[in-house]
C-alpha positions in Angstrom: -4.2 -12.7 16.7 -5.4 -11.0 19.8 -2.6 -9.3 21.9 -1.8 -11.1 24.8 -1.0 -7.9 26.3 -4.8 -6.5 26.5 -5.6 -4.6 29.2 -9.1 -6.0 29.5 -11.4 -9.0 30.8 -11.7 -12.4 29.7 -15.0 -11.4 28.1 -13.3 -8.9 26.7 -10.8 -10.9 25.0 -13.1 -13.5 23.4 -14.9 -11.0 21.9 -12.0 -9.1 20.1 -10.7 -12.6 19.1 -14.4 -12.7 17.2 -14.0 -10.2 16.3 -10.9 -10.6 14.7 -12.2 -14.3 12.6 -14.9 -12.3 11.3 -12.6 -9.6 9.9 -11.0 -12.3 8.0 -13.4 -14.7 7.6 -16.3 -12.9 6.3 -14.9 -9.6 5.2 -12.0 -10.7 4.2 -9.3 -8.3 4.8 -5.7 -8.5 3.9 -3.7 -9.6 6.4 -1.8 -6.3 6.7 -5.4 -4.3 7.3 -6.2 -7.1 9.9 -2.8 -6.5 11.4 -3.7 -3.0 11.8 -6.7 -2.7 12.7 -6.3 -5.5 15.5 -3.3 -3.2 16.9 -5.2 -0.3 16.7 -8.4 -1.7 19.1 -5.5 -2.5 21.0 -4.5 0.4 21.3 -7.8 2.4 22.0 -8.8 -0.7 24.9 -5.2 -0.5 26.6 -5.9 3.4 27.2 -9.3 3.0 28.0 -8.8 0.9 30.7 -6.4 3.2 32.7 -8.8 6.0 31.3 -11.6 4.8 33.2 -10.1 2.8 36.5 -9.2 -0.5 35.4 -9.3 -3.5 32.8 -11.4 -3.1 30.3 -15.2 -4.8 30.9 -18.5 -5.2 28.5 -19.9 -2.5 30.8 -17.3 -0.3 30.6 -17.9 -0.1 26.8 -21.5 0.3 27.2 -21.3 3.7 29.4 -18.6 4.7 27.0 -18.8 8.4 26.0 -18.1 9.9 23.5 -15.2 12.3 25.6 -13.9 9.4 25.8 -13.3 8.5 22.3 -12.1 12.4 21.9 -9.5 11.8 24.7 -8.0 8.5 23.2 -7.5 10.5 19.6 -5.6 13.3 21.5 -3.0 11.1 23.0 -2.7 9.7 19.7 -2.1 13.2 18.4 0.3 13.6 21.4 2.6 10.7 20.2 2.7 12.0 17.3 0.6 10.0 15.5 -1.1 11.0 11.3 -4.4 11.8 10.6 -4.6 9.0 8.1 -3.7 6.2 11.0 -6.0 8.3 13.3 -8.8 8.1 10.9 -7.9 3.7 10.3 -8.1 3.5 14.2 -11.3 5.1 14.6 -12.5 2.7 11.7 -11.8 -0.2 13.4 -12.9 0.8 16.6 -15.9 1.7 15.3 -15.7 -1.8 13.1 -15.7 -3.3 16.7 -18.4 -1.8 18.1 -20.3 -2.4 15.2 -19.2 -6.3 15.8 -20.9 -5.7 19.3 -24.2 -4.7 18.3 -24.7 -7.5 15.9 -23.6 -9.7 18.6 -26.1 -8.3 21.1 -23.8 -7.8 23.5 -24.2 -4.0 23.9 -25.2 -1.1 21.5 -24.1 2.7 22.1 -24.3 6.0 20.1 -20.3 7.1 21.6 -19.2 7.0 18.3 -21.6 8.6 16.5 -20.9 12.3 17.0 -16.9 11.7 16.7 -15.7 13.2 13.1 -13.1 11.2 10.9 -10.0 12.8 11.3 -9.3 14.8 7.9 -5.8 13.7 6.3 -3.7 16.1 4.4 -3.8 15.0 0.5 -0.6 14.5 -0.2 -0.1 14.6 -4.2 2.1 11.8 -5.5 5.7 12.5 -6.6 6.1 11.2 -10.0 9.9 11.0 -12.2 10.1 12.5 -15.8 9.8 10.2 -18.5 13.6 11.0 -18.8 14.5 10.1 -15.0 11.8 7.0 -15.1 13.9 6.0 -18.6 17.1 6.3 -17.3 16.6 4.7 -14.0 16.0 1.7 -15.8 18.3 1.5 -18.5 21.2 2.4 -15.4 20.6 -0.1 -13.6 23.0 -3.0 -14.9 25.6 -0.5 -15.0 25.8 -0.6 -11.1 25.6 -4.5 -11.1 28.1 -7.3 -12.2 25.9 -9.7 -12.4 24.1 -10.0 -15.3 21.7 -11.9 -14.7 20.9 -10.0 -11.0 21.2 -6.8 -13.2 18.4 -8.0 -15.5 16.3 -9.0 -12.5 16.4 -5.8 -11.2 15.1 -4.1 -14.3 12.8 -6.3 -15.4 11.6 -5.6 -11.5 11.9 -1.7 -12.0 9.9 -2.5 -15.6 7.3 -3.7 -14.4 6.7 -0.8 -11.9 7.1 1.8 -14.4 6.2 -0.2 -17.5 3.0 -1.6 -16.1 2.0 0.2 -13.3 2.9 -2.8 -10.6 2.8 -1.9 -6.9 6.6 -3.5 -5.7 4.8 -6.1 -3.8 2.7 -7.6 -6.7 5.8 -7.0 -9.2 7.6 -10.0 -6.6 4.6 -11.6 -6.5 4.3 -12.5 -10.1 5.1 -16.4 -11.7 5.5 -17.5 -14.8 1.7 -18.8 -15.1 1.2 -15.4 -14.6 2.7 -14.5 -17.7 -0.3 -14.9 -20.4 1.3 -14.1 -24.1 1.0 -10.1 -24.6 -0.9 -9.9 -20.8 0.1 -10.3 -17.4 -2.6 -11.3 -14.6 -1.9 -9.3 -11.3 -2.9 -10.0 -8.1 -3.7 -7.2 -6.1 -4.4 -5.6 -2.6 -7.6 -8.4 -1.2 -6.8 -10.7 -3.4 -8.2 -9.2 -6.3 -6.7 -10.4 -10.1 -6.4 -7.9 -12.9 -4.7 -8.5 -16.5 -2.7 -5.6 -17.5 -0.9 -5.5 -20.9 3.0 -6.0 -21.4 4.6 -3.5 -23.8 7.2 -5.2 -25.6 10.4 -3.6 -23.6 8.8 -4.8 -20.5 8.3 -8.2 -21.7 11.7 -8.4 -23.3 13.4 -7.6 -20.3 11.4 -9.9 -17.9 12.6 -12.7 -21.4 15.7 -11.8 -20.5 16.3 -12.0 -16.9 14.4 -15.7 -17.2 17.1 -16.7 -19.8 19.6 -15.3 -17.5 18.1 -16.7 -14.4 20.4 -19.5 -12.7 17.6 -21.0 -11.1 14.6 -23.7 -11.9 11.8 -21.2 -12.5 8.3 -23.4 -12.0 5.1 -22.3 -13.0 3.7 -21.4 -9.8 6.5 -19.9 -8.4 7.4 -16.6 -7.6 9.8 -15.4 -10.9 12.2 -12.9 -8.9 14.7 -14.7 -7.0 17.1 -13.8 -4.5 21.3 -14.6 -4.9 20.8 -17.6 -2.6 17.5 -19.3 -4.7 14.9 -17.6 -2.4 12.3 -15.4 -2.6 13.2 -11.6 -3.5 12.7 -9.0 -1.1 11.2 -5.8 -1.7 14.3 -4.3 0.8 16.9 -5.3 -2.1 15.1 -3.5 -5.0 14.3 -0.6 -2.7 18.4 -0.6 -2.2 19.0 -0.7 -5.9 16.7 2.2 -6.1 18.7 4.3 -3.5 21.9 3.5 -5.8 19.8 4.7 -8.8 18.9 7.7 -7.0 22.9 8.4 -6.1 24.1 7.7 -9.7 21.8 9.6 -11.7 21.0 12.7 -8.9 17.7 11.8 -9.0 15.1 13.4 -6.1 14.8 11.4 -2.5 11.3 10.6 -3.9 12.4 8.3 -6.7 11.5 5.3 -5.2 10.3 2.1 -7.0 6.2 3.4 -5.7 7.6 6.7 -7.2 8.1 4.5 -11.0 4.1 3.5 -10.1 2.9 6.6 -9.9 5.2 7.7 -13.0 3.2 5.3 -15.2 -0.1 6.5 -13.8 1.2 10.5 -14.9 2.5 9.8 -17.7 -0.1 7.8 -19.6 -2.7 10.3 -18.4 -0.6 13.3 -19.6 -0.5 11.3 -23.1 -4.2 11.2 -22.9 -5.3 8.4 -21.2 -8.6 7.4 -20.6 -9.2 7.6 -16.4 -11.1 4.7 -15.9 -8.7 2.7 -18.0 -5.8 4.0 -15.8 -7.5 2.7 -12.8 -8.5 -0.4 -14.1 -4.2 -1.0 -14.7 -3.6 0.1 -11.5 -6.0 -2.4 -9.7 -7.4 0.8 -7.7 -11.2 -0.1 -6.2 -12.2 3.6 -6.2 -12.1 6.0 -9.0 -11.8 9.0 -6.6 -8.1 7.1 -5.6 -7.0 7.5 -9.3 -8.4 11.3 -9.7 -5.6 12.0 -7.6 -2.8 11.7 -10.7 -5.2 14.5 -12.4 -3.9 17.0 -9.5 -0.6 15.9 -10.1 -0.5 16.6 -14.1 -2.2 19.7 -13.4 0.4 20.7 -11.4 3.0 19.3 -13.4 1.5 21.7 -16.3 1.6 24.5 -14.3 5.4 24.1 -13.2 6.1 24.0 -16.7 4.1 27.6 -17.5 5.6 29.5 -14.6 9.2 28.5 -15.6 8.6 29.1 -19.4 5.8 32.4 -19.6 7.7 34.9 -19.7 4.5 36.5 -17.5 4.6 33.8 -15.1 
């Protein structure tokens, strides 16, 4: 959806909204990345306007330079703003542009010679297997409700058990549910079976025996007091309890029980493609990431035990 708000011609403004239908039409991008990356072109166009004397036109863009460009990633910096968003703004600007020059309506170098902002590679904070453990096995102590209780940790199972972002943990139905496997669907849109360990499977058994509600097929599974849909904001809440109760780190979060699985299975040996493949990840170089954080889980554990350390 093209923000009303834009600082730019009509021209303008039919182009960005083509923009737009091809970024969902032909590349198909989740609608979260779409929602970005049409905020961020917002973004850039709104200051380039004042920037340059007025509301954005086509020929505005094509004496664009690439100062310019510089000048709208300070500001950004100014307000505070990550390198990692920095670096998804300059990709869709640069996604627009490139949208341009197919079109024939303009074709510049500006961008060319502008550098991807580097982000800081922040290694993920994983529990212990004792923390992960415990988390779950807590959680109907804080709950009256049985059968709420065993939603929750079938929920928290499934994040730590099989390696579910929250979002596709919500996401699944019973259809989903094949025997010893569960098919995921993922970030795009993109399916993946992952298998069910038996304490995973038994709890999600549970909560579905438990359930006071008509469960069908194609329906989410997780259900709210009320009948509805769960949301992610209750589970995060039960996490926060968790993390209260049990004194475990402001990191434990149910993303935090994700990255515990990824840790954990590669600390036992697991095979890094495999890993990747149950976490749904597109690029190997994303999982690699969980080999920085067992090395460094090693090494926290030589330089509080060697007595040379």
């Amino acid at each position: 959806m093209v923000d009303s708000r834009l600082i730019a011609d009509d021209e303008i403004g039919a182009l960005v909204a083509g923009w737009t239908r091809d970024l969902g039409a032909v590349r198909r991008l989740a609608p979260k990345t779409l929602e970005a990356y049409t905020r961020d072109l917002g973004q850039f166009l709104n200051f380039l306007g004042p920037h340059s004397g007025g509301p954005v036109k086509l020929a505005m863009l094509r004496e664009m330079r690439p100062a310019d460009m510089r000048a709208f990633m300070a500001k950004r910096r100014e307000d505070g703003v990550e390198a990692r968003s920095l670096a998804r703004a300059l990709s869709a600007i640069k996604s627009f542009f490139g949208f341009l020059e197919r079109e024939g309506a303009l074709s510049t170098e500006a961008l060319n010679t502008v550098r991807t902002p580097k982000a800081k590679k922040s290694l993920p904070k994983a529990l212990t297997v004792l923390e992960a453990k415990a988390a779950i096995a807590t959680t109907d102590e804080l709950e009256d409700r049985p059968w709420v209780a065993a939603r929750d940790m079938a929920v928290l199972s499934l994040c730590y058990g099989a390696g579910l972002r929250i979002s596709e943990a919500l996401s699944v139905t019973r259809a989903d549910l094949d025997g010893t496997a569960l098919r995921v669907t993922g970030k795009g849109g993109k399916t993946r079976l992952v298998p069910l360990i038996d304490a995973v499977r038994a709890s999600i058994e549970t909560y579905v025996g438990l359930c006071p509600f008509k469960l069908g097929p194609s329906q989410p599974l997780f259900r709210g007091v009320k009948g509805g849909v769960l949301s992610p904001r209750l589970i995060q809440m039960r996490v926060a309890q968790l993390r209260g109760a049990l004194g475990l780190p402001p990191s434990a979060t149910p993303h935090a029980l994700r990255h515990s699985f990824a840790t954990h299975l590669l600390g036992r040996g697991g095979d890094l493609r495999a890993i990747q493949e149950l976490l749904g990840h597109a690029s190997l170089s994303t999982t690699q990431i969980y080999t920085a954080v067992d090395t460094e889980r090693l090494l926290d554990a030589y330089r509080a035990a060697h007595p040379r350390s």
